[in-house]
C-alpha positions in Angstrom: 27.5 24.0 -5.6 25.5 20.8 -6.2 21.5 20.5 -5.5 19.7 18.6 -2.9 18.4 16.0 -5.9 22.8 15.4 -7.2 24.0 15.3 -3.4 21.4 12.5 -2.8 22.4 10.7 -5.7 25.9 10.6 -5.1 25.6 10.3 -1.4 23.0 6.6 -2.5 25.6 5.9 -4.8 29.0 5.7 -2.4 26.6 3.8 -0.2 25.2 1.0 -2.7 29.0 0.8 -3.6 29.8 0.2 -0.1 28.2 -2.2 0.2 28.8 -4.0 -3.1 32.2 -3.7 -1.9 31.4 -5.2 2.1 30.0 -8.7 -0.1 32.5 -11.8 -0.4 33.3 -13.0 -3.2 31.0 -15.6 -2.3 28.1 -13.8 -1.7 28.8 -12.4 -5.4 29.1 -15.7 -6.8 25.7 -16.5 -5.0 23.8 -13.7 -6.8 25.0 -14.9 -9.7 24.0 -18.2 -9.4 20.7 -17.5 -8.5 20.5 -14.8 -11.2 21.1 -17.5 -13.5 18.8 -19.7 -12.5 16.0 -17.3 -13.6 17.4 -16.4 -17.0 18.3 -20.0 -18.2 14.9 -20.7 -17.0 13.2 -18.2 -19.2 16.2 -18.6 -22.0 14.4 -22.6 -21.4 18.2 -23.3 -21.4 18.7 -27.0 -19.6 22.2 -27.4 -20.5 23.3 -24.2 -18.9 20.8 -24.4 -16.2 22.2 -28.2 -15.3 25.1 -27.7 -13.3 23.5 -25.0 -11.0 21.5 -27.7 -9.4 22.5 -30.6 -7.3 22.2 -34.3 -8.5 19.4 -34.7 -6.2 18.0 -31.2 -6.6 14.3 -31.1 -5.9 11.2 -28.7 -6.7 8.5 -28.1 -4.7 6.0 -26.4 -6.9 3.2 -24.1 -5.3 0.5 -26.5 -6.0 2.5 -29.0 -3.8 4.1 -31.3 -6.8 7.3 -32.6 -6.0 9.8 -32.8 -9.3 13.0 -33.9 -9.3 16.4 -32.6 -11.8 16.2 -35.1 -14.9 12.3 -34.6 -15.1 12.7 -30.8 -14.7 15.7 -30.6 -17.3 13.3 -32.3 -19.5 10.4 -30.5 -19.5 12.6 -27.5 -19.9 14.6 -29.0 -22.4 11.6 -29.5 -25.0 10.1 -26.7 -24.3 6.5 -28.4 -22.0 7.7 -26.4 -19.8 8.8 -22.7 -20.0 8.7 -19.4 -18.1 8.2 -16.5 -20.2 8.3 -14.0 -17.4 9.7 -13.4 -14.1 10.6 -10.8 -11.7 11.7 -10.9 -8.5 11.0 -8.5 -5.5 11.9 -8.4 -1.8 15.0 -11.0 -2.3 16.8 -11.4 1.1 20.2 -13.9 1.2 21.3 -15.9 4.8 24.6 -17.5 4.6 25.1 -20.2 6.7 28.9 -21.2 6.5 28.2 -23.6 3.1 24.8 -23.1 2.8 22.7 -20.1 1.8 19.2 -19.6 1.8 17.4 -17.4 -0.4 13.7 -16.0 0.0 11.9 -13.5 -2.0 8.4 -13.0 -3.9 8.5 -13.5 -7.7 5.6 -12.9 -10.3 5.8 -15.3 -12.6 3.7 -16.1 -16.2 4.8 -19.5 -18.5 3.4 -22.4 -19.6 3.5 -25.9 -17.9 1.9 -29.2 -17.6 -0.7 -28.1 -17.2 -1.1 -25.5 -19.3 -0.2 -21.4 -18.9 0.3 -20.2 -15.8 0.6 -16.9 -14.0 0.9 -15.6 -10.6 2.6 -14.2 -7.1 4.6 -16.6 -5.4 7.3 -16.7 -2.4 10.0 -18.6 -2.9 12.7 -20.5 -0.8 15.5 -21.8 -2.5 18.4 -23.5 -0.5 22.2 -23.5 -2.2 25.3 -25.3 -0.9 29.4 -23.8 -1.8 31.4 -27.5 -3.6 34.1 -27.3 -5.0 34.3 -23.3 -5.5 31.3 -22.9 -6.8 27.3 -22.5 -5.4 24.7 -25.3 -6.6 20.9 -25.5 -5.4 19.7 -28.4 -3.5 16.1 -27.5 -3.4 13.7 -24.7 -4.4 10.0 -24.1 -3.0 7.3 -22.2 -3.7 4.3 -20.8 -2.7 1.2 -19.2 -4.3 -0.4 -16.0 -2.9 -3.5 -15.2 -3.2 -4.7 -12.7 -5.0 
């Protein structure tokens, strides 16, 4: 006979694989892509963080500082610019034929121009499916108070 605690577990369990199953293949690749984008940010990997966003990919940082791709490759790229931590919390996804939009809350602590920073922040962050693959077209954030 299995306990209350094991029967939970396993009932959770055949439900989170449900719906890992009930995803596209799309939806996948999209939680991938946006996985990425916060490791090769905190691996300050430009290179591998290049093709996940759009030529004309733009940041809209929480202090209201627009930034566009080659200037945020850069920074990232030499190392001005770095995360060193980030986790994210309350992530929802809205697919939109082609286009997906992501929202969450992320704490966040790295080092940019002007100088360290830390905090809360929600996040927007808009992705389009070309040629078989998902790319970012623009990412926004927003501080929140303490």
């Amino acid at each position: 006979m299995i306990g209350r605690g094991a029967a939970f577990a396993a009932g959770l369990g055949l439900v989170l694989a449900s719906a890992a199953l009930a995803q596209s293949p799309r939806e996948v690749a999209l939680q991938v892509a946006d996985s990425q984008w916060n490791t090769f940010r905190l691996q300050g990997d430009a290179k591998s963080l290049a093709p996940l966003l759009a030529d004309r990919w733009v940041l809209t940082h929480s202090d209201g500082k627009v930034q566009f791709k080659a200037d945020y490759l850069s920074q990232l790229g030499t190392g001005s610019r770095r995360n060193t931590s980030i986790s994210n919390e309350d992530v929802t996804v809205e697919l939109h034929g082609d286009t997906a939009i992501v929202t969450g809350k992320s704490v966040q602590s790295g080092v940019g121009e002007q100088g360290p920073f830390s905090g809360t922040f929600r996040f927007t962050r808009t992705w389009r499916w070309q040629d078989g693959r998902w790319v970012m077209l623009a990412s926004h954030s927003s501080r929140l108070a303490p």
